[in-house]
N, C-alpha and C positions, 0 to 999 in steps of 0.2 A: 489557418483555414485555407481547403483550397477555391480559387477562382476560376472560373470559365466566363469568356467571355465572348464566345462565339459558338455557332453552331452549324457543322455541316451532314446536310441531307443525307436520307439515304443511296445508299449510291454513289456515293462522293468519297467516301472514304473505305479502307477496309476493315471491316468489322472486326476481322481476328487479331488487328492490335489497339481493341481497348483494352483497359487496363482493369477497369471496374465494369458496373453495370448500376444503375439504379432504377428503383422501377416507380412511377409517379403516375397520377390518376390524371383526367380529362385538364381540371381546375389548374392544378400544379405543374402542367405542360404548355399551357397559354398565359407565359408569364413573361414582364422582361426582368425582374428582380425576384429574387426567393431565395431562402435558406435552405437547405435540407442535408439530410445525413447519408453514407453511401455505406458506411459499418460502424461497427460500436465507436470506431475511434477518429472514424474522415468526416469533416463538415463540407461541404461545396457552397459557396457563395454564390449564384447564376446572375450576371450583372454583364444585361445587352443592352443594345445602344434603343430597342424598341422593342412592344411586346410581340411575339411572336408566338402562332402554335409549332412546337416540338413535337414532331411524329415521330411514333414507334420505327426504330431502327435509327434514328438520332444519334448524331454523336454531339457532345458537350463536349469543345475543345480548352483545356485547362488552359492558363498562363506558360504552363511548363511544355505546351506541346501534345502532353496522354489526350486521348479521348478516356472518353466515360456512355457507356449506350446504355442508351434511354428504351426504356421497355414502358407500354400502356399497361398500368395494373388493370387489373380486373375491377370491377366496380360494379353496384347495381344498375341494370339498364332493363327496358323494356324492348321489346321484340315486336314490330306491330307488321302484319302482315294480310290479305284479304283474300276474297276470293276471287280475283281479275285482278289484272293491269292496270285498267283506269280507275279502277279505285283506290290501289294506291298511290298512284300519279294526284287523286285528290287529296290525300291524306297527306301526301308530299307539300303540297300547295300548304294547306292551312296549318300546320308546324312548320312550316318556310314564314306565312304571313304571321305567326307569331314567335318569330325570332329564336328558335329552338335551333340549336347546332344537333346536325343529323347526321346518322350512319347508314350510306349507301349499302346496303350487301343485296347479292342475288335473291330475289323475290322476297324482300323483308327492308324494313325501316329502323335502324336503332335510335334510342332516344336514352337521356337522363332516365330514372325512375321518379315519376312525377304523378301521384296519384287524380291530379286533376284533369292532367292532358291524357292519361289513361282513359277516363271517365267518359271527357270528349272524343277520343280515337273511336270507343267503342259503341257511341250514341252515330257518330258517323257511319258504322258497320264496318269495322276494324276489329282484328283478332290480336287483344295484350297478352303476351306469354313476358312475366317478370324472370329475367335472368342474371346471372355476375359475368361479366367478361370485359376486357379491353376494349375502351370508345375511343376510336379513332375519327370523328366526323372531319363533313368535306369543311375547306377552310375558306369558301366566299370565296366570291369575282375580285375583289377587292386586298386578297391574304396573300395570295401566290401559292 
């Protein structure tokens, strides 16, 4: 099995000499331990010294030296977006005050698919458009 035990950002290395690529979802990117497979025949052991989030464009530095880049699958997510600024600057706030990891993009909010905070998004007067795409949220004052 191969090991990685380190991780450098994007921008740190160059992309065009990884060797693999694997592609892993929100949950499986904010880890410090995990198994996972890269093709029918490679396993990676991911074994860091803490947990960290791994953003898309990641490389996983193996024991040997290879990187391996890390791709956000696609996943179900919500799209929440309004009719003004300060309303979503509210809806920012109260998926902040309950702990939801968020996707910044231009005039739009991503979120988990979460039928409940859908519920409340749109009793707030928020517009849910359910989509699949790669969730890359911001990583806290606290993440780096």
């Amino acid at each position: 099995m191969l090991k990685a035990t380190s991780v450098l950002r994007a921008g740190e290395w160059p992309s065009w000499t990884a060797t693999q690529t694997v592609k892993l979802d929100f949950n499986r990117r904010f880890r410090r331990r995990i198994r996972f497979d890269i093709d029918e025949d490679s396993e990676v052991l991911l074994d860091l010294a803490e947990a960290i989030h791994i953003r898309h464009g990641d490389a996983l530095v193996l024991e040997d030296g290879r990187f391996i880049l890390v791709e956000a699958a696609p996943e179900p997510l919500m799209e929440i977006r309004t009719k003004d600024p300060e309303m979503l600057i509210r809806l920012a706030w109260h998926l902040g005050n309950r702990h939801l990891s968020v996707q910044f993009i231009p005039g739009a909010l991503r979120i988990l698919d979460d039928h409940v905070i859908g519920a409340m998004v749109s009793l707030l007067g928020g517009k849910v458009k359910k989509i699949i795409a790669p969730f890359d949220p911001e990583t806290g004052a606290y993440h780096g």
